[in-house]
C-alpha positions as CSV (number, residue, x, y, z in Angstrom):
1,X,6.5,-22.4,-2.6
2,X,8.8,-21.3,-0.1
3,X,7.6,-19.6,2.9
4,X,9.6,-16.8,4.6
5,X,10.2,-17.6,8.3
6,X,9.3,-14.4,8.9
7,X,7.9,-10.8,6.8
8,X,6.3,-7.9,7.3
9,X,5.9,-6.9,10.7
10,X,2.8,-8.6,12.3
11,X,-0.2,-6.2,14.0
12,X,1.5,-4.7,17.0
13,X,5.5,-5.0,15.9
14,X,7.6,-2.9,14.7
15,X,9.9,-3.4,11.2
16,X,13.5,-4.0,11.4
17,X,15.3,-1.3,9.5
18,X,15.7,-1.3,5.6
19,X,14.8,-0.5,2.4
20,X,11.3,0.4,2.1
21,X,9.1,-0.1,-0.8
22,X,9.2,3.1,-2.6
23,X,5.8,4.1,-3.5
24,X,2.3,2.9,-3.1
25,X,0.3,3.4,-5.7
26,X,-3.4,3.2,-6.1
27,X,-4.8,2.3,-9.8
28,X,-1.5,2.5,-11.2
29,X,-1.2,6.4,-10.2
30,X,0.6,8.1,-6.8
31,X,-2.2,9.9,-4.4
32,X,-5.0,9.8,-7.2
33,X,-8.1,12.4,-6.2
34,X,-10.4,10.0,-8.0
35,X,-10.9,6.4,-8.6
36,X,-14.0,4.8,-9.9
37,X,-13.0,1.3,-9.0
38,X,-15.0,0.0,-5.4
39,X,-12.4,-2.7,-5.3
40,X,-9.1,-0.4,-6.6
41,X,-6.0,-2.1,-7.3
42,X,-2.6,-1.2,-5.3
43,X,0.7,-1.6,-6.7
44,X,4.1,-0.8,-5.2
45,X,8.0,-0.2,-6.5
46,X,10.7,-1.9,-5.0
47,X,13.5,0.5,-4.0
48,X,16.9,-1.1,-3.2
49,X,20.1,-0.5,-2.6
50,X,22.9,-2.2,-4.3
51,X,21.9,-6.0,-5.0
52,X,18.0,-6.3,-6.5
53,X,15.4,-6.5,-3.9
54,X,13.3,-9.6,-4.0
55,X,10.2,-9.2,-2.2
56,X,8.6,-12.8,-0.7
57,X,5.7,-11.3,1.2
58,X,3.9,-7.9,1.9
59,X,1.0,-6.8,4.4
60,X,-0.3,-3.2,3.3
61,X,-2.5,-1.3,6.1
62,X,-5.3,1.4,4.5
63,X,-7.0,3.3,7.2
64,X,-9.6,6.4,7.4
65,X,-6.8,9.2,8.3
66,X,-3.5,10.0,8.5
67,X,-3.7,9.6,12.6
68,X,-4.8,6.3,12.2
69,X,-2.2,4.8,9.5
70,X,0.9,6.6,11.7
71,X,-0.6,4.3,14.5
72,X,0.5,1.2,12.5
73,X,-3.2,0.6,12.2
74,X,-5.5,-0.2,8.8
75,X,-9.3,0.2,10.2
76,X,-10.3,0.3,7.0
77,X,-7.8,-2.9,5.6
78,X,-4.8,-5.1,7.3
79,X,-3.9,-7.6,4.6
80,X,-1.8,-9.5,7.8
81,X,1.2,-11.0,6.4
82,X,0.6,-12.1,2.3
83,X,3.4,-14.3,1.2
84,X,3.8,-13.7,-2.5
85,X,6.6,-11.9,-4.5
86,X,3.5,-10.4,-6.3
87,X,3.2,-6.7,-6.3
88,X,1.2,-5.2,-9.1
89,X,-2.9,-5.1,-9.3
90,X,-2.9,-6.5,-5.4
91,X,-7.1,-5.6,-4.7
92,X,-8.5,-3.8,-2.0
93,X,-10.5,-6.0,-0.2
94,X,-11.3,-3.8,2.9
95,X,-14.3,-2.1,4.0
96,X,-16.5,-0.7,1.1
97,X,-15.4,2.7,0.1
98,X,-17.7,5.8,0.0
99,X,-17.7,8.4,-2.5
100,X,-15.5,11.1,-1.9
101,X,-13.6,9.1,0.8
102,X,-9.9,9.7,1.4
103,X,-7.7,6.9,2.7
104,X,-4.6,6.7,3.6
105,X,-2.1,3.7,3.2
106,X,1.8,2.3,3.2
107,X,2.8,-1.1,2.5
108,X,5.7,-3.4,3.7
109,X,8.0,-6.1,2.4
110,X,9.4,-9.1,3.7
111,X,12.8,-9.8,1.8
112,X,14.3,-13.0,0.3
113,X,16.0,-13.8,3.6
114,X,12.3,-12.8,5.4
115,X,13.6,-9.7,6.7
116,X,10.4,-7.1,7.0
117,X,11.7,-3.2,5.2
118,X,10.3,-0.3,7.0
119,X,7.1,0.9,5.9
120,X,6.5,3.3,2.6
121,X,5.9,6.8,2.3
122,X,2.4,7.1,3.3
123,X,0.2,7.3,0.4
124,X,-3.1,9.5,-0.2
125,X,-6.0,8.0,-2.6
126,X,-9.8,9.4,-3.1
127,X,-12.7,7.5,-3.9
128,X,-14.5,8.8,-7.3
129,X,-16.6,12.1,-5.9
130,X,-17.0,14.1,-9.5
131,X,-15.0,16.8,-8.8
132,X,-12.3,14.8,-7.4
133,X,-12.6,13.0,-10.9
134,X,-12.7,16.1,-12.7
135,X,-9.6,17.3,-11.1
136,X,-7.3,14.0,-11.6
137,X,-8.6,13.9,-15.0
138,X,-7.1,17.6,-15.6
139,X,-4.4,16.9,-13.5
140,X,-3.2,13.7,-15.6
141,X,-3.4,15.9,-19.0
142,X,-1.0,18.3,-18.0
């Protein structure tokens, strides 16, 4: 497989301007309340503009707060640099979640030509407390 000669910024550099991924999603939804999953799965659309974007590589941060992920920092996960043009069911692998735990995470892509996009919207997820549940559940039925 061909490796880009570069991708997603590296811990401690900034991205070169572009088209960022659009949304990150965990378990298939956008800011769920309420996941079951210890291990939940993140998935990501490609936004572009004009030609198709073809991603080669990712690195997604997930970190405890807000502060932390607008620090470019994942202190709960830093995949580093993943070279793969996969981007749906990618698993957490970070520190164990708690129950009722927010986090907060983006995600970047390195391009065909290994250019790294900006980062994505930051993205809100909570780990299954039952109300949280309770409330996703309702808010999915509507």
């Amino acid at each position: 497989m061909n490796r880009p000669s570069s991708g997603p910024p590296e811990p401690g550099t900034q991205a070169a301007p572009g088209s960022p991924p659009a949304v990150l999603r965990c378990e298939y939804r956008s800011n769920p309340l309420g996941s079951d999953s210890p291990r939940p799965r993140l998935n990501w659309a490609l936004a572009s503009e004009g030609r198709a974007k073809i991603q080669r590589a990712f690195r997604v941060l997930v970190a405890s707060s807000a502060r932390v992920l607008d620090m470019d920092r994942g202190d709960l996960w830093d995949s580093g640099k993943v070279c793969t043009a996969h981007w749906l069911g990618i698993a957490y692998v970070g520190s164990a979640l708690r129950s009722g735990q927010r986090r907060f995470g983006k995600v970047c892509i390195g391009d065909a030509r290994g250019r790294p996009s900006v980062w994505s919207p930051m993205a809100a997820c909570g780990n299954g407390s039952p109300v949280a549940k309770l409330v996703a559940r309702r808010a999915d039925q509507r």
